[in-house]
Structure formats: C-alpha cells, structure tokens
N, C-alpha and C positions, 0 to 999 in steps of 0.2 A: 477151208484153205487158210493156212497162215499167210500173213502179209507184214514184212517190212516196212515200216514208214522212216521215210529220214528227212530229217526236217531242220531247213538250213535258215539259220539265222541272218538277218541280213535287213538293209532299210528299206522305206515306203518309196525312196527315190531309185533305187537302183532294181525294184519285183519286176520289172518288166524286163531286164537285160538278163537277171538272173534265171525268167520262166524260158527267157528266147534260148537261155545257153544249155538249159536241160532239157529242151525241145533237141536241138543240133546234137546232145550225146543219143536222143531216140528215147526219151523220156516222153508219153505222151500227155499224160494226163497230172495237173498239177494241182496242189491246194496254198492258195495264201491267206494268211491270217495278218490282220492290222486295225488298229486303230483310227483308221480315219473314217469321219464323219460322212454322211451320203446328204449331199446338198440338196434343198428343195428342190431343185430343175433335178435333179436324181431319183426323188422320193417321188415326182409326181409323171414322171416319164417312165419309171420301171412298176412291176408288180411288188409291192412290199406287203407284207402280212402284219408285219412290228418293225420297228425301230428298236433295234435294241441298245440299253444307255452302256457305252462306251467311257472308256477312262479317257482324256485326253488324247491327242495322236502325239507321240513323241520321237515318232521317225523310225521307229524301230518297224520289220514286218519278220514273220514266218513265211517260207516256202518250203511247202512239204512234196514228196511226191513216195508212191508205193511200187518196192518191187516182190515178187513172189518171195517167199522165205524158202522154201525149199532149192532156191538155184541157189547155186554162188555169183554172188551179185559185187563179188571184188573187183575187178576190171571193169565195171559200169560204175563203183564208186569213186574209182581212182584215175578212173577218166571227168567227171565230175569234179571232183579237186582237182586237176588239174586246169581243167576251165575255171573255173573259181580264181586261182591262184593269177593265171592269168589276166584275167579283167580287172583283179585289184590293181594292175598296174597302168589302167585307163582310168579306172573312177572307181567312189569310194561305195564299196558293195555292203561294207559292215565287215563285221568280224567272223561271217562267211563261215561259223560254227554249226558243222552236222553232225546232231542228236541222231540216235538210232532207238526207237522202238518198235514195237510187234504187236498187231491187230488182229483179227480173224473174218471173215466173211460173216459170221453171224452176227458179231456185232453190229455191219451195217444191216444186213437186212432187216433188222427189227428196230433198231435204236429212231430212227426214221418216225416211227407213230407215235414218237412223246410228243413230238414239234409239232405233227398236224392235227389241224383242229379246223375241220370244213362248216 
C-alpha cells in the first residue's frame, strides 16, 4: 500500500497547536521531528535506548502526518490549509510549508530491524 506523507513545516513552539489542529480536520495519527534536547529528568523518567547527538534546537519542527495514496486526499489537504492559515492569525506557526511525499507499507515493515538491537 502506498502512503502519502505531508509534512508541515512549522516551530518547536507552535507542534502542539499544529498536532491539535490536524487532530480537529480527523487526522489521527501524527509524526514530529525537532531538535530539541531530552532533559535529564526526561532521559531518566522515560525508556531511552540512545541519545541521539542532535544539532542545536533552532526553533524549527516538522509535523508529518500519512494519508492513503490511492484516495483523493484534496479536500483533507485544503481543509488543513485552511486551518493553518487561520492560526497564523493567532500565533506565529512558521511558514506553515507542506512538502508532499510517498512511502510504502513495506518500507515500514522492515526498515524497523536496523534500529533494534535487543
């Protein structure tokens, strides 16, 4: 199965208004990618495997989220920008730029056993 990924550029300060607003169009499941650091009371309260060395945090985050590729998923995008568009006129979201690429199901399924190592 192909998969759609579209992934909205946006900051470390505004991932959580941006994950709630793609929740509210029925978005369910999301990915954020960022730069910031995991504080010791973080590292020592959660399960971590590694740390991985991180560049600076510079404010910047990714929110990604996947729709089937086989729909037409036009009216879920343009419902999404439209939210978007709107909260830049509350606080500042970033430049609120959404990348389109395309994944497949088999990729995850296997890609998965580089990273463990029990």
């Amino acid at each position: 199965m192909k998969w759609n990924r579209y992934t909205i550029d946006t900051t470390t300060a505004a991932v959580d208004v941006v994950s709630s607003c793609l929740g509210d169009c029925g978005i369910e499941g999301i990915e954020i990618e960022d730069n910031v650091q995991l504080s010791q009371k973080d590292i020592k309260t959660m399960f971590v495997d590694f740390i991985p060395d991180l560049p600076p945090d510079d404010g910047s985050a990714r929110v990604s989220f996947y729709l089937d590729a086989d729909e037409d998923n036009d009216e879920m995008l343009k419902k999404v920008k439209e939210e978007l568009e709107d909260m830049k006129s509350f606080m500042d979201i970033g430049p609120a730029t959404i990348t389109i690429s395309q994944t497949e199901d088999k990729d995850w399924i296997n890609n998965w056993k580089q990273y463990f190592h029990p």
